[in-house]
Structure formats: structure tokens, C-alpha cells
N, CA, C and O atoms as a Maestro MAE file, in Angstrom:
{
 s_m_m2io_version
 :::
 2.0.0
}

f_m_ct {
 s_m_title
 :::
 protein
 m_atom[304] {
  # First column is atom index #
  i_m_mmod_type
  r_m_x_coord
  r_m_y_coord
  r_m_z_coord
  i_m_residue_number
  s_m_chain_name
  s_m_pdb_residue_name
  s_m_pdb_atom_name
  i_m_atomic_number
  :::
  1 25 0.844 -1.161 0.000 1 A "UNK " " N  " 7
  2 3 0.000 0.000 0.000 1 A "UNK " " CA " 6
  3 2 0.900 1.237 0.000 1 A "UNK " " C  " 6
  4 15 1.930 1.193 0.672 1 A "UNK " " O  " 8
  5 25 0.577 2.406 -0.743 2 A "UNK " " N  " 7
  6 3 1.300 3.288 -1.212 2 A "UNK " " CA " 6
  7 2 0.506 4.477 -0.537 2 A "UNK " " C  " 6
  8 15 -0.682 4.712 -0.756 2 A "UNK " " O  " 8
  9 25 1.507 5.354 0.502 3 A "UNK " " N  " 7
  10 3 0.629 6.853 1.118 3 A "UNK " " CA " 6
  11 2 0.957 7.275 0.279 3 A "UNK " " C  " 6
  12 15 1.324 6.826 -0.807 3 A "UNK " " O  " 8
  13 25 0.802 8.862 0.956 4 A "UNK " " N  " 7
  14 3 1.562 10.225 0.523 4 A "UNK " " CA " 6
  15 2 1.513 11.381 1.554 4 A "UNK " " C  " 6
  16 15 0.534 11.999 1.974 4 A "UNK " " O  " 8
  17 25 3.001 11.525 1.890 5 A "UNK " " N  " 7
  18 3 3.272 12.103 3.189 5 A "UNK " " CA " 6
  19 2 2.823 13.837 2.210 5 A "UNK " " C  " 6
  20 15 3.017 14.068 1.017 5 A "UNK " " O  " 8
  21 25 2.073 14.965 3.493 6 A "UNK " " N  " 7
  22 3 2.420 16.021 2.269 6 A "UNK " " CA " 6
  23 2 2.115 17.255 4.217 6 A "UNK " " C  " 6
  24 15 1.557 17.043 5.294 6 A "UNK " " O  " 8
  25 25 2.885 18.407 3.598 7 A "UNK " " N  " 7
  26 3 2.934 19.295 4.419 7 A "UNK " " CA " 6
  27 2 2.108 19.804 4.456 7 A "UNK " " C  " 6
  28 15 1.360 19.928 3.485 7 A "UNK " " O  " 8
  29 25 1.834 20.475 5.966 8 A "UNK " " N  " 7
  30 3 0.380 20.760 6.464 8 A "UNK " " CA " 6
  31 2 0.973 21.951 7.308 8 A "UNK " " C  " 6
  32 15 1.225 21.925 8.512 8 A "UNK " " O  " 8
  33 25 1.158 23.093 6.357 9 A "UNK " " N  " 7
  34 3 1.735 24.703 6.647 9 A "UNK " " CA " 6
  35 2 0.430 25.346 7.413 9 A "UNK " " C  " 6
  36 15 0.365 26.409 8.032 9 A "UNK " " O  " 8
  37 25 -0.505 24.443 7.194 10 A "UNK " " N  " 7
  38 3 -1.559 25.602 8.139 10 A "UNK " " CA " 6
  39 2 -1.789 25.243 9.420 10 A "UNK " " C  " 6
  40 15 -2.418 25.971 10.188 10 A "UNK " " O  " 8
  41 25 -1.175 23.796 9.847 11 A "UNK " " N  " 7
  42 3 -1.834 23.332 11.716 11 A "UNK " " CA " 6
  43 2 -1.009 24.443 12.180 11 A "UNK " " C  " 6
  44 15 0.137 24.831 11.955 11 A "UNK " " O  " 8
  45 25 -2.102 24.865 12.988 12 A "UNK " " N  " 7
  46 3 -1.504 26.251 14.149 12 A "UNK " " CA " 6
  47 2 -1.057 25.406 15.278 12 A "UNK " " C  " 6
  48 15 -0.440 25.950 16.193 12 A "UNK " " O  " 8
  49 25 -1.296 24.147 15.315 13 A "UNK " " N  " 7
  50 3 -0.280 23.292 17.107 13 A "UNK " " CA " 6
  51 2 1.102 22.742 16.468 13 A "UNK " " C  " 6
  52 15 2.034 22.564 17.253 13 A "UNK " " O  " 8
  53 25 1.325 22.419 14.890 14 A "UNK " " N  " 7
  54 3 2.658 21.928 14.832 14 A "UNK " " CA " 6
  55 2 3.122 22.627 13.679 14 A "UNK " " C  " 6
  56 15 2.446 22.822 12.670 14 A "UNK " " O  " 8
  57 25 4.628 23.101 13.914 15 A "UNK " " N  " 7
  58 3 4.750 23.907 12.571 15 A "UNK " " CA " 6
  59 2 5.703 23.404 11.608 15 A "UNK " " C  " 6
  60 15 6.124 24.158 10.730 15 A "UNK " " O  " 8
  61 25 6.323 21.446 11.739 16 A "UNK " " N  " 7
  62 3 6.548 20.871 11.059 16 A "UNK " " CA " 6
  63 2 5.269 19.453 10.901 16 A "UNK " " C  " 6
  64 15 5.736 18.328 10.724 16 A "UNK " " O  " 8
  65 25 4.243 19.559 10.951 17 A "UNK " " N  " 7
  66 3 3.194 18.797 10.682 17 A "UNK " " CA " 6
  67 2 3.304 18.017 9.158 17 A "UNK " " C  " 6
  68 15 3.577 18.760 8.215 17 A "UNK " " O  " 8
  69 25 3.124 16.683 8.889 18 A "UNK " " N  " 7
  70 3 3.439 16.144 7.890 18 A "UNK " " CA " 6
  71 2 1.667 15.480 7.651 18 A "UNK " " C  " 6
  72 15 1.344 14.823 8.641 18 A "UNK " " O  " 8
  73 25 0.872 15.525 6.884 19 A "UNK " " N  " 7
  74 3 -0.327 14.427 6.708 19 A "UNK " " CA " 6
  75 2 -0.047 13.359 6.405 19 A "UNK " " C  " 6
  76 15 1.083 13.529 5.948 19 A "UNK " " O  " 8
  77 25 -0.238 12.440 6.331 20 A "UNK " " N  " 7
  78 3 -0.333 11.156 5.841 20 A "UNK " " CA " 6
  79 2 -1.620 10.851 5.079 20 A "UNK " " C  " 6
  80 15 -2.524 10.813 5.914 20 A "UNK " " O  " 8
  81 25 -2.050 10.638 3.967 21 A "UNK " " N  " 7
  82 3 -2.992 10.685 2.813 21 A "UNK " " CA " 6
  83 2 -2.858 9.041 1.842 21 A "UNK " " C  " 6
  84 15 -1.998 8.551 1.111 21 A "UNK " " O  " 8
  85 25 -3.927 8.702 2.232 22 A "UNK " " N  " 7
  86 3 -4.267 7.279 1.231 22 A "UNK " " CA " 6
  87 2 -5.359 7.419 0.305 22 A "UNK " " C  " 6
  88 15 -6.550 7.305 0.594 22 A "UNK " " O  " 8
  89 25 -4.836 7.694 -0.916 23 A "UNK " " N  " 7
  90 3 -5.461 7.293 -2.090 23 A "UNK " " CA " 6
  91 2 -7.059 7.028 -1.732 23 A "UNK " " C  " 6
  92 15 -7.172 6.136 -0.890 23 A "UNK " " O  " 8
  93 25 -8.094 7.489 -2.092 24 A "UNK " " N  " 7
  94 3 -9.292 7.586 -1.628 24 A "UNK " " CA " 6
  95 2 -10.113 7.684 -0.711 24 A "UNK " " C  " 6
  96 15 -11.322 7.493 -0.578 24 A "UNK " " O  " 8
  97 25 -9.069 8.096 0.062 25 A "UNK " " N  " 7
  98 3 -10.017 7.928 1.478 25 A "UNK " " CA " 6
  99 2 -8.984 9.474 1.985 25 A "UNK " " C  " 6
  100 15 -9.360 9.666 3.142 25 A "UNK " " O  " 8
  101 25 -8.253 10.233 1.750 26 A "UNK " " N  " 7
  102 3 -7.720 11.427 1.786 26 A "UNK " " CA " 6
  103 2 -7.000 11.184 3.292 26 A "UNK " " C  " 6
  104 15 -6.483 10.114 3.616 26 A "UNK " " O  " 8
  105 25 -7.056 12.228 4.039 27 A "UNK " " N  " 7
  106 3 -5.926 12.392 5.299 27 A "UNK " " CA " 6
  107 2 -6.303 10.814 6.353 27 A "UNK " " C  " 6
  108 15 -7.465 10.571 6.681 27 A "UNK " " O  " 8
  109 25 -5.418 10.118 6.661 28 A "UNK " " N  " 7
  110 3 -5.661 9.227 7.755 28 A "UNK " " CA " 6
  111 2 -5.193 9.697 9.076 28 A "UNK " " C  " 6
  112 15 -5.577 9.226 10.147 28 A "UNK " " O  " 8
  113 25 -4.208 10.805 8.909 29 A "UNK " " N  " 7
  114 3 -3.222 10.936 10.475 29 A "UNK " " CA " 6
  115 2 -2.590 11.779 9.990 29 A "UNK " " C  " 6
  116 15 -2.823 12.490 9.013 29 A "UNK " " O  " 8
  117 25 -1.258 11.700 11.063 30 A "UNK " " N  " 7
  118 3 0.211 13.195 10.896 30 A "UNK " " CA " 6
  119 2 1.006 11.753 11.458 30 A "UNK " " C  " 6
  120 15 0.634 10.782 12.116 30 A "UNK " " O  " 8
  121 25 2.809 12.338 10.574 31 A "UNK " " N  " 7
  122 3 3.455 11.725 11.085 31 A "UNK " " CA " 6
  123 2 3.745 12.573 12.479 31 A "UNK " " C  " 6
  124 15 3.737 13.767 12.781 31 A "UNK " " O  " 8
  125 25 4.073 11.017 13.339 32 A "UNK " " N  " 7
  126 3 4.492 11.251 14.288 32 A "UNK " " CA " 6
  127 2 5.706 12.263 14.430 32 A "UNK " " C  " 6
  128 15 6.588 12.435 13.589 32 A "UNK " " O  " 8
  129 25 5.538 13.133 16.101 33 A "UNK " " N  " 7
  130 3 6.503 14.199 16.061 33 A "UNK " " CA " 6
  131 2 6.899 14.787 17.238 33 A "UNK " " C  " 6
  132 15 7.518 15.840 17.395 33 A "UNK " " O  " 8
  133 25 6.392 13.833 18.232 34 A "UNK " " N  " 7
  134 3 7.066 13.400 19.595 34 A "UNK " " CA " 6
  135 2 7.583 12.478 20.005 34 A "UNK " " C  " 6
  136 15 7.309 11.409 19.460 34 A "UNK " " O  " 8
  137 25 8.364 12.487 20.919 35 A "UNK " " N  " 7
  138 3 9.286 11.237 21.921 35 A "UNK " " CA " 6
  139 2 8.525 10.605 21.872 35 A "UNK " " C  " 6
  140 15 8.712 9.591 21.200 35 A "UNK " " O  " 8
  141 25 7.117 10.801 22.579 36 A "UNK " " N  " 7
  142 3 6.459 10.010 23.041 36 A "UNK " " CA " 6
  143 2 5.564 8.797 22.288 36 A "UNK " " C  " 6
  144 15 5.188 7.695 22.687 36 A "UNK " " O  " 8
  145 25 5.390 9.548 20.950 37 A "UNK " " N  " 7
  146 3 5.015 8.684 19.792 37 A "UNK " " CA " 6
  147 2 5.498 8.394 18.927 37 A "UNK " " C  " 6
  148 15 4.822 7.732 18.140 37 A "UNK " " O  " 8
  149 25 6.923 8.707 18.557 38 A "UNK " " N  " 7
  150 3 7.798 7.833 17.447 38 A "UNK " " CA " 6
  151 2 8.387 6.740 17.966 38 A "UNK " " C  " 6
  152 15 9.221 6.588 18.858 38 A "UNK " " O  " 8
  153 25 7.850 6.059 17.305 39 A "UNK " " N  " 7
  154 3 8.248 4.428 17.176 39 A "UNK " " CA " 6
  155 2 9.526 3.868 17.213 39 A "UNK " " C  " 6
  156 15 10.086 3.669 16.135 39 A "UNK " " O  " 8
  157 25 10.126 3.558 18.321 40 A "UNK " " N  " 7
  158 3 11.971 3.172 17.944 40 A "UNK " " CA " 6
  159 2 12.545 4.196 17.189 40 A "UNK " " C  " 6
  160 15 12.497 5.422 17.291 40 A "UNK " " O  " 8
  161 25 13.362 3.077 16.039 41 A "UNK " " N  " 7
  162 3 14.168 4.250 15.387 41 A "UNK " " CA " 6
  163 2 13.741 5.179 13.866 41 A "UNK " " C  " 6
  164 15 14.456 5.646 12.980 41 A "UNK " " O  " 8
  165 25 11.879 5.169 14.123 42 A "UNK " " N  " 7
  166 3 11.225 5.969 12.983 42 A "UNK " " CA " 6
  167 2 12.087 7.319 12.858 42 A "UNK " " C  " 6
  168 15 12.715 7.495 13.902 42 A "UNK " " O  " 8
  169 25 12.248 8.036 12.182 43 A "UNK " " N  " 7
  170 3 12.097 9.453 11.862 43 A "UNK " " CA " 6
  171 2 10.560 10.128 12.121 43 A "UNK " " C  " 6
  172 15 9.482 9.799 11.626 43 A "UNK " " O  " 8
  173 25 10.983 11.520 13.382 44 A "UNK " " N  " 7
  174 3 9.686 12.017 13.352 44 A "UNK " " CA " 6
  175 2 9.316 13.462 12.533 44 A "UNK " " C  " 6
  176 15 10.331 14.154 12.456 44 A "UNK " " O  " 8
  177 25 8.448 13.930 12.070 45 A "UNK " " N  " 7
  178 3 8.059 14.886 11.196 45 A "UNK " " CA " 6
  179 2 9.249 15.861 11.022 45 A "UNK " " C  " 6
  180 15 9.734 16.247 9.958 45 A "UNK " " O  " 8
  181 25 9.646 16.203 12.366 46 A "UNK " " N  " 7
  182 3 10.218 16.977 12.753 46 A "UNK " " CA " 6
  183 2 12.195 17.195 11.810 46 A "UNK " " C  " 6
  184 15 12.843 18.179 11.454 46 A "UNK " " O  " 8
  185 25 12.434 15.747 11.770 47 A "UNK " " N  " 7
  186 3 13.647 15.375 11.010 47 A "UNK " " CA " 6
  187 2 13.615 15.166 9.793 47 A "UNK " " C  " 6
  188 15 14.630 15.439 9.151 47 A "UNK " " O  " 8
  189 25 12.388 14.592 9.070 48 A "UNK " " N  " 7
  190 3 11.562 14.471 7.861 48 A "UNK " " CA " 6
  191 2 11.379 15.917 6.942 48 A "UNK " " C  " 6
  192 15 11.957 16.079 5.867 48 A "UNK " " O  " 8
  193 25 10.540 16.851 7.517 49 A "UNK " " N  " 7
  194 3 10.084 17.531 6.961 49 A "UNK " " CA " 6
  195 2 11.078 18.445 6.015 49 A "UNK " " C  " 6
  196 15 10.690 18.624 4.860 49 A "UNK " " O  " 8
  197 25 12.342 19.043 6.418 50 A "UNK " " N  " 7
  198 3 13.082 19.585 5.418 50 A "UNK " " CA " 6
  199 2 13.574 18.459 4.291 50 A "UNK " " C  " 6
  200 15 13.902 19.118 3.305 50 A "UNK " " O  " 8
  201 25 13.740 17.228 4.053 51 A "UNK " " N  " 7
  202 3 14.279 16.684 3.620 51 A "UNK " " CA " 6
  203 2 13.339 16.025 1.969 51 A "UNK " " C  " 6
  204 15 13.699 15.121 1.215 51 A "UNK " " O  " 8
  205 25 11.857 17.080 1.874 52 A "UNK " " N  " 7
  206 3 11.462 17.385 0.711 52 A "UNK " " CA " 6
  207 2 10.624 18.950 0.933 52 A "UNK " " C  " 6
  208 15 10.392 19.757 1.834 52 A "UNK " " O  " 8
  209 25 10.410 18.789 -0.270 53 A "UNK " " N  " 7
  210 3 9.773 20.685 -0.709 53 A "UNK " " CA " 6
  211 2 8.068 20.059 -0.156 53 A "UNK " " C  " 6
  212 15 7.785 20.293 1.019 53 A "UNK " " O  " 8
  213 25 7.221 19.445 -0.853 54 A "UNK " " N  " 7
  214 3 5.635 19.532 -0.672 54 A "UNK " " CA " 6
  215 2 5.177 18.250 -0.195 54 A "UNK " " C  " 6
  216 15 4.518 17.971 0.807 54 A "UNK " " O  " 8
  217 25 5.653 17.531 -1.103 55 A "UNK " " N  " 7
  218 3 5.150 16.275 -0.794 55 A "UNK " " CA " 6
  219 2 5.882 14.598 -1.193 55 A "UNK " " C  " 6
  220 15 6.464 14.425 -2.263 55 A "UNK " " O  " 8
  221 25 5.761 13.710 -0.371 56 A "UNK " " N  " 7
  222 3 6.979 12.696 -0.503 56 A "UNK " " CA " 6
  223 2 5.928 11.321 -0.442 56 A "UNK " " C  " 6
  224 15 4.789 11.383 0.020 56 A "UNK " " O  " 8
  225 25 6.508 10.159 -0.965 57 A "UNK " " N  " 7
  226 3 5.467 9.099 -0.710 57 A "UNK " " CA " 6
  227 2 5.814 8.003 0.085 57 A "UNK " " C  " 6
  228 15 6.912 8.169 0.616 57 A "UNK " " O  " 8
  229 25 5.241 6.884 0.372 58 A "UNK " " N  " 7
  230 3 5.880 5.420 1.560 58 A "UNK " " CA " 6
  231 2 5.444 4.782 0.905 58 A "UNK " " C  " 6
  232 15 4.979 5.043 -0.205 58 A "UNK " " O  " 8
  233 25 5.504 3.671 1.516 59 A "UNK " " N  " 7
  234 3 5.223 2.313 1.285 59 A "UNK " " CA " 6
  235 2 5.051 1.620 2.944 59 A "UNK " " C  " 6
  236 15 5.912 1.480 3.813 59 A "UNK " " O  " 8
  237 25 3.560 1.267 2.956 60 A "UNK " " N  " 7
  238 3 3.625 1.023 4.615 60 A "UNK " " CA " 6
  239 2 3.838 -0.305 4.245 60 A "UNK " " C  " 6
  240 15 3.578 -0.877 3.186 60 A "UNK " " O  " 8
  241 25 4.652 -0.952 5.889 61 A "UNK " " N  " 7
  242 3 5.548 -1.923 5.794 61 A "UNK " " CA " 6
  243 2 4.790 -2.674 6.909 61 A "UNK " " C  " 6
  244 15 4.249 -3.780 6.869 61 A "UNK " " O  " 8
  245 25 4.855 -2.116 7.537 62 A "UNK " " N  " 7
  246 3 4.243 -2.713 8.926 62 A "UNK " " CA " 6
  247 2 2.702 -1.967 9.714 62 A "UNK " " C  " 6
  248 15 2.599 -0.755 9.901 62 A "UNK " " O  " 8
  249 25 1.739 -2.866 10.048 63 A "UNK " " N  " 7
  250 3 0.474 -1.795 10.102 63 A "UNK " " CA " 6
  251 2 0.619 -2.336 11.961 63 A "UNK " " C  " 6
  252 15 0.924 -3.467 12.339 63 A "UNK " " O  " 8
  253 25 0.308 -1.186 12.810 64 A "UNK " " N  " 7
  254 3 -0.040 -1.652 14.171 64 A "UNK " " CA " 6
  255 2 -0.881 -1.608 14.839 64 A "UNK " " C  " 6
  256 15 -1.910 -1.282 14.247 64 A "UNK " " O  " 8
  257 25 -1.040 -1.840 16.201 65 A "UNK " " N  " 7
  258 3 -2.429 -1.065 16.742 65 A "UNK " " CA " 6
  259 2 -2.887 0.045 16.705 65 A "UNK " " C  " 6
  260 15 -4.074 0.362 16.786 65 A "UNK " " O  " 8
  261 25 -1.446 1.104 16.506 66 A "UNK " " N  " 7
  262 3 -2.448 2.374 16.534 66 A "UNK " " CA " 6
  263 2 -0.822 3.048 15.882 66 A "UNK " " C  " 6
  264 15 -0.123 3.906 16.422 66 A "UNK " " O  " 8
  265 25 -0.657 2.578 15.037 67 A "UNK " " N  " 7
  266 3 0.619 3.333 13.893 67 A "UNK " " CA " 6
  267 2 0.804 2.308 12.791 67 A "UNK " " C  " 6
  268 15 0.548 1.104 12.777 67 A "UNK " " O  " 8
  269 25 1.422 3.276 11.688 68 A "UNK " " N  " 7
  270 3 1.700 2.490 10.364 68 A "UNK " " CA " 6
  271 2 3.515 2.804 10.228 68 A "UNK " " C  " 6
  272 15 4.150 3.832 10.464 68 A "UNK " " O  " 8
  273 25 3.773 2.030 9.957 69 A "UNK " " N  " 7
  274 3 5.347 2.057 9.875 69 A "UNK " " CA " 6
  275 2 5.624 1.977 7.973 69 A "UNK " " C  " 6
  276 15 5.348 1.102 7.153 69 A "UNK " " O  " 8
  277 25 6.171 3.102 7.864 70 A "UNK " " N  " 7
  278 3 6.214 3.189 6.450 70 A "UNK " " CA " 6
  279 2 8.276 3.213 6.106 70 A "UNK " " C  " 6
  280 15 9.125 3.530 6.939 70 A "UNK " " O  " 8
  281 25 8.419 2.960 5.275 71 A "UNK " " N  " 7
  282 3 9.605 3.259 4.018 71 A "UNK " " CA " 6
  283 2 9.427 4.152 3.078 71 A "UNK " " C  " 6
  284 15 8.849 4.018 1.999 71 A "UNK " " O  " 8
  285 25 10.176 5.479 3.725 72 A "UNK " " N  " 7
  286 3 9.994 6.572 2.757 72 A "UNK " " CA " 6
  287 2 10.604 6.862 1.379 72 A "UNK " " C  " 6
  288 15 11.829 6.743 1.386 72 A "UNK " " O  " 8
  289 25 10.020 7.244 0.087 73 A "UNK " " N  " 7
  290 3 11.008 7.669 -0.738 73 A "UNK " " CA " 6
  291 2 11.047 9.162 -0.977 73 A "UNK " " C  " 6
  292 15 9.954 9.650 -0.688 73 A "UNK " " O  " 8
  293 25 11.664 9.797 -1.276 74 A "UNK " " N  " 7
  294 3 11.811 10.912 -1.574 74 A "UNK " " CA " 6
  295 2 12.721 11.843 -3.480 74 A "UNK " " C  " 6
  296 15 13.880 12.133 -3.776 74 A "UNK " " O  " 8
  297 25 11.259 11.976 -4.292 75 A "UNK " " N  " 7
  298 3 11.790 12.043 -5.387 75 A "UNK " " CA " 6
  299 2 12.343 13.847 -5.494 75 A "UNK " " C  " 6
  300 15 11.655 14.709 -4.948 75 A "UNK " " O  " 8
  301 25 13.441 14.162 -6.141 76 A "UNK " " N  " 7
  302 3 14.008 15.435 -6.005 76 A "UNK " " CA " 6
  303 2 14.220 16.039 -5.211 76 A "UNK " " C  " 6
  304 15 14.736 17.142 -5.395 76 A "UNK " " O  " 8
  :::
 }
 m_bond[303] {
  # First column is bond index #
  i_m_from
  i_m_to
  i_m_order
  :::
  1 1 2 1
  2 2 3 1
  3 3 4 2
  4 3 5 1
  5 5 6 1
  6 6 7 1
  7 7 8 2
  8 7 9 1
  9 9 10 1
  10 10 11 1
  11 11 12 2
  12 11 13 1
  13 13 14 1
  14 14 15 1
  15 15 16 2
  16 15 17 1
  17 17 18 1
  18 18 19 1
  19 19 20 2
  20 19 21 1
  21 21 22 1
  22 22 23 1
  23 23 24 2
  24 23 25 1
  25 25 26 1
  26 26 27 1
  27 27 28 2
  28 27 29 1
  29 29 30 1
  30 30 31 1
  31 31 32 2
  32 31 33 1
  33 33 34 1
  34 34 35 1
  35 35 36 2
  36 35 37 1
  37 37 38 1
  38 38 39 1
  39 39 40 2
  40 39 41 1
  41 41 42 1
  42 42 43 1
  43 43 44 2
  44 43 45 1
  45 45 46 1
  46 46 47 1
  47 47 48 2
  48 47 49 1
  49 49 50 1
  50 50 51 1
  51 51 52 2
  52 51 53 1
  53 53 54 1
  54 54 55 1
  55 55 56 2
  56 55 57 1
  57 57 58 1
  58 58 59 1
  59 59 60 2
  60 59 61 1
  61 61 62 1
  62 62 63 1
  63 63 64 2
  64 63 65 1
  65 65 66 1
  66 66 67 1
  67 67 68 2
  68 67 69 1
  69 69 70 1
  70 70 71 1
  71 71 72 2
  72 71 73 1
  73 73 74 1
  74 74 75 1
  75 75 76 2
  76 75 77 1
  77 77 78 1
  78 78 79 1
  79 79 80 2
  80 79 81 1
  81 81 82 1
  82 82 83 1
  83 83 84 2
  84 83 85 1
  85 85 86 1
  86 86 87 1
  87 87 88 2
  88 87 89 1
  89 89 90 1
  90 90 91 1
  91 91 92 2
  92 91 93 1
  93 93 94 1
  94 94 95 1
  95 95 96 2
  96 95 97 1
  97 97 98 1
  98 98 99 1
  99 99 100 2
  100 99 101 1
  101 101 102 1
  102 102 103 1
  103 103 104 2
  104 103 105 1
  105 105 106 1
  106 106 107 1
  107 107 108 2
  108 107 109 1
  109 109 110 1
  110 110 111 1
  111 111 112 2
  112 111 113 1
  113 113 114 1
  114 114 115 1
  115 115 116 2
  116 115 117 1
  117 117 118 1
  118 118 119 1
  119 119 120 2
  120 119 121 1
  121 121 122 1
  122 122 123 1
  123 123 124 2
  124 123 125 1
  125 125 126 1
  126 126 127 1
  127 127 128 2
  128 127 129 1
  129 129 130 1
  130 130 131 1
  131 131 132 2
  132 131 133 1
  133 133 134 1
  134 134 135 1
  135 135 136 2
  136 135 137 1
  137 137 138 1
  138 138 139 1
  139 139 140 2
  140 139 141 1
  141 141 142 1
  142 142 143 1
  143 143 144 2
  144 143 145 1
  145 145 146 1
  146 146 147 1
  147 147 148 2
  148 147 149 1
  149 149 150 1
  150 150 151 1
  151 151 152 2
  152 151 153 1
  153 153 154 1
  154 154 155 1
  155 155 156 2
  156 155 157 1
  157 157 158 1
  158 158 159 1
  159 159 160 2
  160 159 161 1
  161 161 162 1
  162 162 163 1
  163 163 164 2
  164 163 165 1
  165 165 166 1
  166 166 167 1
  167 167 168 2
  168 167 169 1
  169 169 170 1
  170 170 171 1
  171 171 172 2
  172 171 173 1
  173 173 174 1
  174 174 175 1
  175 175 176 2
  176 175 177 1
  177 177 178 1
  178 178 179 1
  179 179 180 2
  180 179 181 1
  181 181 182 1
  182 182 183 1
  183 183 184 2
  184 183 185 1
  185 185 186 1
  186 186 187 1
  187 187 188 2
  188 187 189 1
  189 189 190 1
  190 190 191 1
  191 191 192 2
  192 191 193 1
  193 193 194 1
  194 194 195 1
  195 195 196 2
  196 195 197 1
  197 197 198 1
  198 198 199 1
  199 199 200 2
  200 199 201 1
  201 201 202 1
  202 202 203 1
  203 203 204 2
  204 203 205 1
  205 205 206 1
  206 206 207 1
  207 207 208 2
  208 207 209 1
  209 209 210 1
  210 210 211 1
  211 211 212 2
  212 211 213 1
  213 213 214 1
  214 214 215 1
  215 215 216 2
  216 215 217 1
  217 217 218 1
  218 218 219 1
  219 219 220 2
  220 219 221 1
  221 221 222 1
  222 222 223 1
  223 223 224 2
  224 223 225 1
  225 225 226 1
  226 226 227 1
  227 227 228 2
  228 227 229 1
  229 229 230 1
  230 230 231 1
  231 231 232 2
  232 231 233 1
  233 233 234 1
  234 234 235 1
  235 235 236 2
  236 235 237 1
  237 237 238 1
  238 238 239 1
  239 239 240 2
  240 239 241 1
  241 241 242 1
  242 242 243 1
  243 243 244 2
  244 243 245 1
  245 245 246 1
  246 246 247 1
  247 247 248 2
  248 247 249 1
  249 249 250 1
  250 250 251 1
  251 251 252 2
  252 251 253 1
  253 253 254 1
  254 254 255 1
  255 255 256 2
  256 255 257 1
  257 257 258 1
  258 258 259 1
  259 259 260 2
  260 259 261 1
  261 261 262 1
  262 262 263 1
  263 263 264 2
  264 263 265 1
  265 265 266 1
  266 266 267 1
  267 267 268 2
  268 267 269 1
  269 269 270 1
  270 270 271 1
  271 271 272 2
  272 271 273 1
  273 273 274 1
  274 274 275 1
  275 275 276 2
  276 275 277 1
  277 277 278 1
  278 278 279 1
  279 279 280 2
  280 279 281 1
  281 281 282 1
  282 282 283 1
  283 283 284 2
  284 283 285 1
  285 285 286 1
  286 286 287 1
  287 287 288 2
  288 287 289 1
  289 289 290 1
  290 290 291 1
  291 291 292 2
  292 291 293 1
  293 293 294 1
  294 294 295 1
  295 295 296 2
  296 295 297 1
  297 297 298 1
  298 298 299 1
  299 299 300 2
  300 299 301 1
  301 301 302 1
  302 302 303 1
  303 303 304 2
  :::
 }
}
């Protein structure tokens, strides 16, 4: 299954906020972007977010009780 991580410049609580977006069904979540909720050794929004301009895609790898563990790519 294929997301699409994309920046979310307007949440007024996080000002590196990432969406997470599945193909017909539009926003599911935000990547994670606290201690408290990044997963081991995920990357959280926070380390992510400069490392594209708008928008980047995954490949979720692992689905959990209450997180998706994705493999990011990042084109340009």
C-alpha cells in the first residue's frame, strides 16, 4: 500500500506537521513528532520535513495497533 506524506503549513499546534494521505479515502493521520510517539528508530516529522519541498510518498511496511510504519522515498 502506497501513502503520501504532504505538508500541512496551516496546523496552528505543529509547525513541522506532515499528513499522511491514502489514495481515496484522503488524510488518515500526521506523522508522528514526539518522543512520546515515534516508534523506535522511525524518523519524526520533525527530522523528515526539510528533507522534501511539498510532498513525498511510503510504502507502509508494517500496520499496528495504533501506527503504520512506512519506508519513505523521496523524489528530487
Amino acid at each position: 500500500m502506497t501513502v503520501s506524506l504532504v505538508k500541512d503549513k496551516e496546523n496552528e499546534h505543529d509547525r513541522e506537521a506532515i499528513q499522511v494521505e491514502l489514495p481515496g479515502l484522503g488524510k488518515i493521520g500526521y506523522v508522528a513528532n514526539s518522543p512520546y510517539t515515534v516508534r523506535g528508530e522511525s524518523y519524526s516529522a520533525g527530522r523528515l520535513y526539510d528533507k522534501f519541498k511539498k510532498k513525498a510518498q511510503g510504502t507502509v511496511r508494517y500496520v499496528l495497533d495504533d501506527a503504520l510504519l512506512c519506508t519513505i522515498w523521496i523524489k528530487g
